[in-house]
N, C-alpha and C positions, 0 to 999 in steps of 0.2 A: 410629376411635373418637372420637366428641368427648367434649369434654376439658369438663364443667359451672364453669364460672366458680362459688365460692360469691362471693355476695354480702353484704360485712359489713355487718351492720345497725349503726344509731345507736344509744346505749345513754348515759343519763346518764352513763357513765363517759368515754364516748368525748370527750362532750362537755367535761369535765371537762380530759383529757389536751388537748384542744384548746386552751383554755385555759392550758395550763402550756406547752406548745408555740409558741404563738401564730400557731396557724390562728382563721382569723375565721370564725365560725358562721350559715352560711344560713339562716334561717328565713321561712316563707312560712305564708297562712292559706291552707286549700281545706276545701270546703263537700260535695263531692261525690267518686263516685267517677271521672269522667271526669277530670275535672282532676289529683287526686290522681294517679293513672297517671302523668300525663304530669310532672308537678310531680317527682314521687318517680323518675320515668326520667331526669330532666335533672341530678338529682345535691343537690336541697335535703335540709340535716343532719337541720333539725326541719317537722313540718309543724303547724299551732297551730289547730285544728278551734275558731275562735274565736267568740265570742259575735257579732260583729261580723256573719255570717249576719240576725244581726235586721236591719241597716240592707241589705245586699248583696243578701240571698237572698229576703227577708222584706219589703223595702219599709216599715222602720220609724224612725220619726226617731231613736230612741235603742236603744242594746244593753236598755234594761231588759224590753222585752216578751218575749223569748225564753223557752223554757222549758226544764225539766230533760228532758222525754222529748223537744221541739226537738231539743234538743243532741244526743242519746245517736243518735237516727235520721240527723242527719249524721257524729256520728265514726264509728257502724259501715260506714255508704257509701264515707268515707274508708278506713276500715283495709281496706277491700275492695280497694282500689285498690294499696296501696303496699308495697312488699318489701322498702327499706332504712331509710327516715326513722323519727326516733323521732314519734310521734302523741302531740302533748298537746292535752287537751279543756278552754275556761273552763267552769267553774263558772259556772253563767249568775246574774243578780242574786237573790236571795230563796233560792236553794239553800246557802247555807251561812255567812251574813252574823249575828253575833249568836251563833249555835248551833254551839257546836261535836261535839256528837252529829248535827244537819244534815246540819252538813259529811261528816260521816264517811258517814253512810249516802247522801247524795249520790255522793261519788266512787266509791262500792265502788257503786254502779247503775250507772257511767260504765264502770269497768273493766269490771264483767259482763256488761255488756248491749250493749256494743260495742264490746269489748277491746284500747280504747285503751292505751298507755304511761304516763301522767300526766295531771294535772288541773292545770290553773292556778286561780289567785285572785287576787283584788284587794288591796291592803290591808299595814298593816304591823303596827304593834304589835297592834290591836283584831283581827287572824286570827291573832295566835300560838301561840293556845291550839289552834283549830282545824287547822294547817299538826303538828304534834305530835300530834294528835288520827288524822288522816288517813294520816301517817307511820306509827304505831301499827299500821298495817293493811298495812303495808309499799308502800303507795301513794306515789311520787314527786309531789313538790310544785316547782313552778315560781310565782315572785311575782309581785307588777307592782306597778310606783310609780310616784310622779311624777303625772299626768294617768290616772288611773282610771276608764276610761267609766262605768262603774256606777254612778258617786258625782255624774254629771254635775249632777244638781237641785242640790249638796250647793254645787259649785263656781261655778255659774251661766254657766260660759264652758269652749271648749274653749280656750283661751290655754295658753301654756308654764306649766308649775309652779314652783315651789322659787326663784323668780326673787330671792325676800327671804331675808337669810340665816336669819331662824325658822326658815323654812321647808325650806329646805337644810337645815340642823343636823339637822330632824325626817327627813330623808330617808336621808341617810347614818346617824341612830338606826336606823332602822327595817329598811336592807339588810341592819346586823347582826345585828339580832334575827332578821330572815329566818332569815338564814345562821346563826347559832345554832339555830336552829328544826327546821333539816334540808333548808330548801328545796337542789333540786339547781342552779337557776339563776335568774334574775331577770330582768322585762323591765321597761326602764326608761322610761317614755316620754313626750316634748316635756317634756323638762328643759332646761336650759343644757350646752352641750355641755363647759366647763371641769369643770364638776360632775360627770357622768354619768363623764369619766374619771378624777377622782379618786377617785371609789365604786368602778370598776372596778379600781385598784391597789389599795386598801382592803381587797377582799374576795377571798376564794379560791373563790371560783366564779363560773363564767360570768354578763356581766350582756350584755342582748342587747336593743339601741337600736331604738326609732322614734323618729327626729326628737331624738334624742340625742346625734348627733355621733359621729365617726370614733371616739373615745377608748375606747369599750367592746370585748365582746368576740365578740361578731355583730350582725346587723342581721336587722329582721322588717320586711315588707309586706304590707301586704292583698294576695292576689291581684287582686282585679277595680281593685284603683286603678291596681298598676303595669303593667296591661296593658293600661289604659286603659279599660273595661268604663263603668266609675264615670264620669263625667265632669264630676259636679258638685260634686269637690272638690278642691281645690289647693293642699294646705298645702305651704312652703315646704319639707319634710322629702322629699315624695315624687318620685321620677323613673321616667316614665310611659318605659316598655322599650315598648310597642306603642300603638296607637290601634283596637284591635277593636271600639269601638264605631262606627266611620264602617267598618271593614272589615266587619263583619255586617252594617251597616245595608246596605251598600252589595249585598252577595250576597244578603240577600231580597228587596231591592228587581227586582234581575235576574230573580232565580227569578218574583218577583209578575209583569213584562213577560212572561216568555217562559213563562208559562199563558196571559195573557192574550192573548199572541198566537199561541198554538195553534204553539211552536215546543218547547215540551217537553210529554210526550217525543216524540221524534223517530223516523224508525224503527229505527233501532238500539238505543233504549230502551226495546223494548216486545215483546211475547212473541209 
């Protein structure tokens, strides 16, 4: 008889308990379902069906071209793929920015139409209303501070944030209105890494770093940067785990030779 292993799925609570524990939380983007599989096989918490698809997937210089049906047709590819990660979708830029009736009817199209776990958002005080809004509908909410892609025109540089203490003070305001809010975690990112953990002791929910320093309470990566996919960006945050851009290159290159020299297929390849 074999014996079915269940497999515990991720669940904002889990994440939570993680945090009180002090397990440090995996998080990873994927855009598709191939990936997803193998991503959600190898043991990552959260998987973050991010906007970020506009520059990765999409070939766009900023996350703002993206769109809300975009989004919805890669998390459901995503939740196709994966059996234990919990799946949060961004709210792409103009779906829920402003409007918190938007918002609401945005996320509840993310949840139904591609039955992801949660929605992320940009933003601190100016989404409060909308992260409560969303809430309402019993939708988990995840934040993001710090360096905002969506806000990129607003800022005029990807550079680290909160560097000035204004700025800081505004930030650690803003996680607690989160987390007053109901958000279930927060992603913090290219902040100073002193900061990033002192907001992480601050607050009793997980906060989960890019380019934020060890101090938090997980860490998130593009997929195609740390696997090297990406290769034309190299912020000082990132550490490239493979180089599959010269390993692709390098196998279609082979495949294109050995057509062109009439050595695939061979006769063991062929009916």
């Amino acid at each position: 008889m074999s014996v079915h292993k269940e497999i515990k799925k991720v669940t904002t609570n889990t994440l939570q308990e993680m945090k009180r524990t002090g397990e440090k939380i995996a998080m990873l983007t994927a855009y598709d379902y191939s990936m997803a599989r193998i991503i959600d096989a190898a043991g990552v918490d959260v998987i973050l069906v991010g906007d970020s698809a506009s520059n990765v997937m999409a070939g766009h210089e900023t996350t703002l071209p993206i769109t809300l049906d975009q989004m919805i047709y890669h998390a459901a590819s995503v939740i196709r793929g994966v059996n234990r990660a919990l799946v949060v979708v961004d709210l792409p830029f103009g779906s829920y920015q402003g409007n918190s009736k938007e918002a609401l009817t945005s996320a509840i199209r993310v949840m139904k139409e591609s039955g992801a776990h949660a929605v992320k958002i940009e933003g601190g005080k100016e989404i409060e209303e909308s992260v409560k809004r969303i809430l309402s509908a019993g939708i988990p909410v995840m934040g993001h501070l710090g360096l905002t892609p969506q806000s990129i025109y607003k800022f005029g540089t990807y550079s680290v944030r909160a560097k000035e203490e204004e700025e800081a003070k505004r930030l650690i305001q803003d996680a607690h209105t989160l987390e007053k809010a109901g958000c279930f975690a927060i992603v913090l990112e290219k902040i100073p890494a002193s900061l990033a953990t002192y907001v992480a002791k601050e607050i009793s929910i997980p906060l989960i770093g890019i380019g934020a320093g060890s101090g938090v309470d997980g860490q998130v990566l593009v997929l195609h940067d740390m696997l090297g996919l990406n290769m034309g960006f190299n912020p000082r945050f990132l550490r490239r785990y493979l180089n599959l851009f010269e390993e692709i290159q390098g196998a279609v290159s082979t495949y294109v030779d050995d057509v062109k020299q009439k050595d695939f297929p061979n006769a063991n390849e062929q009916y």
